[in-house]
N, C-alpha and C positions, 0 to 999 in steps of 0.2 A: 340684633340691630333693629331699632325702632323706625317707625316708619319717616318720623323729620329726620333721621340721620342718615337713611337712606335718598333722601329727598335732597340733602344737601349735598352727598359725595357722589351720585346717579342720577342729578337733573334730566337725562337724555336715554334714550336707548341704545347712542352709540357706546355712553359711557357705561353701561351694563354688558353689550358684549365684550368691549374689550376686559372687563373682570372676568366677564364669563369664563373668555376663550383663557386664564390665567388660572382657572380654576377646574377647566375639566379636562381628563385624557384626552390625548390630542385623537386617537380611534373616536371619540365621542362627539370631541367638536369638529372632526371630518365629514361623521355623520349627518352631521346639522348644517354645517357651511355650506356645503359642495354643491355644485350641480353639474353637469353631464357634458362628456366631449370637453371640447376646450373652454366650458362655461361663459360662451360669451353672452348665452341668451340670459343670464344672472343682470349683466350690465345692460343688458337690453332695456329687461323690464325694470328696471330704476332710470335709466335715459330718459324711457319713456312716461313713468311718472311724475320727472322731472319738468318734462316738457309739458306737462298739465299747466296750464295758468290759470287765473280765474280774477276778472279784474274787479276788485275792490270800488264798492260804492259807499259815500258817508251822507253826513248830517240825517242821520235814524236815529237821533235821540239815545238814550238809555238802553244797550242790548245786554238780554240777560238768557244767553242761549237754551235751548231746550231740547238734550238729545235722547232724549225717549221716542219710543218708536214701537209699533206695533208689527206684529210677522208671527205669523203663523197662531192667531189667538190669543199672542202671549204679549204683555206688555216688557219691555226691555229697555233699562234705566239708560241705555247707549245703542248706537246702532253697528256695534262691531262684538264680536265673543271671540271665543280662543279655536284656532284650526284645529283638525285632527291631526298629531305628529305621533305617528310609528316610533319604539321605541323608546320615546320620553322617560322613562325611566332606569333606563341606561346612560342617557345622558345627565340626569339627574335624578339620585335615587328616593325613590316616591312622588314624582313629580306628577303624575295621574294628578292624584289626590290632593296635592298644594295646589292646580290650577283649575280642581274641581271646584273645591272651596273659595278661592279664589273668587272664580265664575257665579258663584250664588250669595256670596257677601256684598258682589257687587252688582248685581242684579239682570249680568251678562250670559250669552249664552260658555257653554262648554260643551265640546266634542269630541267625544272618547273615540281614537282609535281602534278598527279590530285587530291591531298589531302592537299595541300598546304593553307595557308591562304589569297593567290592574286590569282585571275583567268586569264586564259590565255590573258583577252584585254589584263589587265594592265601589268603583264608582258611582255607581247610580245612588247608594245609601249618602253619599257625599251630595251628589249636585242637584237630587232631585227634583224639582222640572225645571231645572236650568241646562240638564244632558241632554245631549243628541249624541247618537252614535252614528259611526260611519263604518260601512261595509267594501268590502272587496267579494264580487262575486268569487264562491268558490267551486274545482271541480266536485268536492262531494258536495254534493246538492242537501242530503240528510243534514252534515254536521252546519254548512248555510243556515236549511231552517232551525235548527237547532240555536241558532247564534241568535237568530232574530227572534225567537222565541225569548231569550235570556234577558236579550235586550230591552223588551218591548215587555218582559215581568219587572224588570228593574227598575222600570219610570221613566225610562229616556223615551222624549217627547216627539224626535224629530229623527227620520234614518237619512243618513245620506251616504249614497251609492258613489264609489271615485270611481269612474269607466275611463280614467286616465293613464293607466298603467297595463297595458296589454300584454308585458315585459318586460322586466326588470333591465334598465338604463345600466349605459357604460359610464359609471361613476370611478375615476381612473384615481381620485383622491382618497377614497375610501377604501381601496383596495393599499392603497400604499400604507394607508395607515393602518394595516393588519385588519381591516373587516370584511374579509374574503372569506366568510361560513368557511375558518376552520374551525376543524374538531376540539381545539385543547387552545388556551391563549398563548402567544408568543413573548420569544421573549422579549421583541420591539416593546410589545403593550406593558410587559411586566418594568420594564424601565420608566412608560409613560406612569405607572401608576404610581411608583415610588417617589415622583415628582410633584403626585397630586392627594395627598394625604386628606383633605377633607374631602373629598369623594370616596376615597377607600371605606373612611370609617362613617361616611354616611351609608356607603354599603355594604359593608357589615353588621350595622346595626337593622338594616332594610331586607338584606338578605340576595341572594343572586339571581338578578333580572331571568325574568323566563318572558314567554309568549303566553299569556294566562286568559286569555281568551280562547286560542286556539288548544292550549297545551291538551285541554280536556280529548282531542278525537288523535294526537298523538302520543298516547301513554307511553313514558321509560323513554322519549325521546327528548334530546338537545335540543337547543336553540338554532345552533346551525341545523340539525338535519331536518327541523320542523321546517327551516326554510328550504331546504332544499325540496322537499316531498310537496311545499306547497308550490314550488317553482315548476316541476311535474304535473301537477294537477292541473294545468292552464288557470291559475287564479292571474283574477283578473279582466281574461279576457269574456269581455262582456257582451253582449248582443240583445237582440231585439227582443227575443222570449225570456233571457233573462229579466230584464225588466220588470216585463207582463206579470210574469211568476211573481217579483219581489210588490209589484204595484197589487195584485191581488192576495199577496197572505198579509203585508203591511197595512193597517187601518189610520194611521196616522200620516204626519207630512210626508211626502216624500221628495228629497231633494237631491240632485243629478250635479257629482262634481267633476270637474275638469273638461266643462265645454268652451269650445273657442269658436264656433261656426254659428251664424244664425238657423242653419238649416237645420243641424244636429238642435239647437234648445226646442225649433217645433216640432221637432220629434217627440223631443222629450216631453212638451206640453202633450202632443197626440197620445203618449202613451200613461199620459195620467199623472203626471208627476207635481207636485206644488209645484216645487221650483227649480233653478240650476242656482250654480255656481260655476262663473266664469273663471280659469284658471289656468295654468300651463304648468301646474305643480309646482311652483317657485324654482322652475328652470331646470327641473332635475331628471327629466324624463328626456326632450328631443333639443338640441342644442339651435335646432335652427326655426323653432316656434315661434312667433312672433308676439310680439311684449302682448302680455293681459288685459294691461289696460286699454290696448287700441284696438280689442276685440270686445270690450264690454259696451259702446254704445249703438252698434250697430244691433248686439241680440238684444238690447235692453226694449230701442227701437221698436224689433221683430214680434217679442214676445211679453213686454215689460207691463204692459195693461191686462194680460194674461193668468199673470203668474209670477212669483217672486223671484227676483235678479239677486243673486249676491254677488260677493268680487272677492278672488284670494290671489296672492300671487306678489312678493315683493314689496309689503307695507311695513311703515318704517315708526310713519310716526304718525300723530292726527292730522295732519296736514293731508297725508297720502288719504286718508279715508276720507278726508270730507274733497280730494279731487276723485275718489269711487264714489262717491255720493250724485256727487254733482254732472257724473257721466252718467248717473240711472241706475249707480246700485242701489236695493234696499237695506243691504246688511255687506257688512264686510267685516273677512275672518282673517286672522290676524296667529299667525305659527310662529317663526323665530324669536319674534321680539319677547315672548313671555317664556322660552326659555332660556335666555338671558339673563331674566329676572331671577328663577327659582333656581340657577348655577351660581348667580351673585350671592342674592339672600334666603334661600329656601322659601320656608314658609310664609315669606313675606313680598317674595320677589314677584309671586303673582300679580298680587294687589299695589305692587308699586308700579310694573308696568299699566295697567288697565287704569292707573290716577293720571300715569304722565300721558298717553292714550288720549283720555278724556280730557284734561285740562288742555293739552294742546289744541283736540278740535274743538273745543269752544273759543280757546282763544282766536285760532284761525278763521272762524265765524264772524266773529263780534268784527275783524281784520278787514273779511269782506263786506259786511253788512247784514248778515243777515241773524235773525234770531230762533230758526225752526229749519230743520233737514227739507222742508218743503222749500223754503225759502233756497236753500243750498243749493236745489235740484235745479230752480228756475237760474242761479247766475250764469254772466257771461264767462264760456271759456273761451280763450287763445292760446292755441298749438304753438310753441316755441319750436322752430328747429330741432331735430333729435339732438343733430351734431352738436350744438350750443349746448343740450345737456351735458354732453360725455366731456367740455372741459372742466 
């Protein structure tokens, strides 16, 4: 499928998940949907997107927007790259590497998970210096530096720490659809799979997803039980010397995901960090969080003359980034919607998401008036109602 045929059947990003969700085991797209408890904080943070406004000014003449942006040394053709998503290549097999490639065709960043199914060589040989990798403190501290060692051989330019997961979340959907770390697949999944033939045989020819970052310090071990041993080890749970440690072996950026407190990002500035990232995990960690976006102007505020702000958390389409723009993000990372893409179209689904991305927040620009992310940052916002979002 060519990129105008893609462009005419998947104008939208809605119109890609629902392919999506048509095309991968329903275990896969549980993993990817869900978020935590009754998931109301899911509807939260789109309520609360929704209710971004930002009022449109005209007679500007000729606008020819201009979304390049500068962060971290590095010039980037857009101000949004691809989040870190755990397991990407279970939900889509080789999906690493389609939205590495992806990320460096089109001049965006990409952030390789350390729970992904490609480890940083192969990745990094794909995106280089378009990678960033992201970490989970772990309890071995050796196989840690060890990780960042790999990473930081590989070319990945940018680390970023998630201190958002202290605990693996009660995900009530994901267990329902058989991804409860057992040992051997069920037969629930074996049914789902006979349903979804092009994923079968896209993983068969790709081979059967492992943890290939971590696999290396649990040799002869499953996927389930690498998670379980890592669920023992307190991975995750982060603190203040962890930091310290990763801020002084790391020589490059260093950026802190999943803050929502202005007091926590001057922390994070205090302990040496580039930047944060604003975030509540795409509502998949504490159910009663409160939307992302209405925690990003206050640290932007706090800390944003400091040190670089990004934004994750529930972004949909360009509209949604240039309302993180305009609250004082400098970059905003962008999970679900690209793997949508590369579950519709593979190797192409990358780069069609990251067109439609981009051509929407331009157009949404030119909408408001302005022609420069600087321009963005100065419009007027007004707060709609939450409730007027949610009809």
């Amino acid at each position: 499928m060519d990129n105008s045929d893609l462009a005419s059947r998947y104008p939208l990003v809605s119109d890609l998940a629902v392919r999506a969700k048509q095309r991968m085991p329903n275990f896969a797209w549980e993993y990817l949907d869900s978020g935590t408890g009754l998931e109301t904080a899911i509807g939260r943070n789109r309520a609360a997107l929704d209710s971004v406004l930002i009022t449109p000014r005209f007679m500007r003449g000729e606008l020819q927007p201009d979304l390049s942006t500068t962060l971290f040394g590095k010039k980037w053709q857009a101000p949004f790259g691809v989040a870190p998503i755990g397991l990407t290549g279970m939900m889509w097999p080789g999906g690493e590497l389609m939205l590495a490639k992806a990320a460096r065709d089109h001049g965006i960043a990409y952030c390789l998970s350390s729970f992904a199914c490609e480890g940083p060589e192969a990745v990094g040989a794909v995106a280089g210096d378009h990678g960033w990798f992201q970490l989970y403190t772990m309890g071995d501290k050796t196989a840690e530096e060890d990780v960042l060692r790999r990473a930081d051989a590989s070319g990945f330019a940018t680390l970023i720490v998630t201190v958002d997961v202290p605990v693996s979340s009660t995900r009530e959907r994901q267990k329902k659809a058989g991804l409860g770390r057992r040992p051997a697949i069920s037969l629930s999944q074996l049914a789902q799979l006979a349903m979804r033939p092009s994923w079968v045989v896209a993983t068969a020819r790709k081979g059967k997803p492992t943890l290939a970052t971590v696999q290396k310090y649990y040799p002869g071990a499953s996927m389930s039980q690498i998670g379980r041993l890592l669920d023992a080890s307190k991975l995750g749970m982060t603190g203040i010397e962890d930091i310290k440690r990763i801020r002084k072996s790391w020589k490059k950026p260093l950026v802190i995901k999943g803050v929502m407190h202005p007091e926590d990002a001057r922390l994070c500035l205090e302990l040496g960090a580039d930047g944060v990232v604003v975030s509540n995990h795409g509502a998949r960690q504490l159910d009663a969080v409160p939307a992302a976006i209405d925690a990003l102007p206050a640290i932007a505020d706090a800390v944003g003359s400091k040190m670089a702000v990004l934004y994750d958390s529930g972004i949909r389409t360009g509209l949604d980034i240039a309302r993180a723009i305009a609250l004082g993000a400098d970059f905003v990372l962008v999970g679900r919607p690209f793997i949508y893409g590369i579950a519709t179209a593979g190797a192409e689904g990358g780069s069609h998401v990251a067109n439609i991305l981009s051509a929407d927040l331009a157009n949404n620009m030119v909408q408001i008036g302005v022609g420069t992310l600087a321009g963005l940052r100065d419009a007027e916002i007004v707060r709609a109602p939450v409730n007027e979002a949610w009809r």
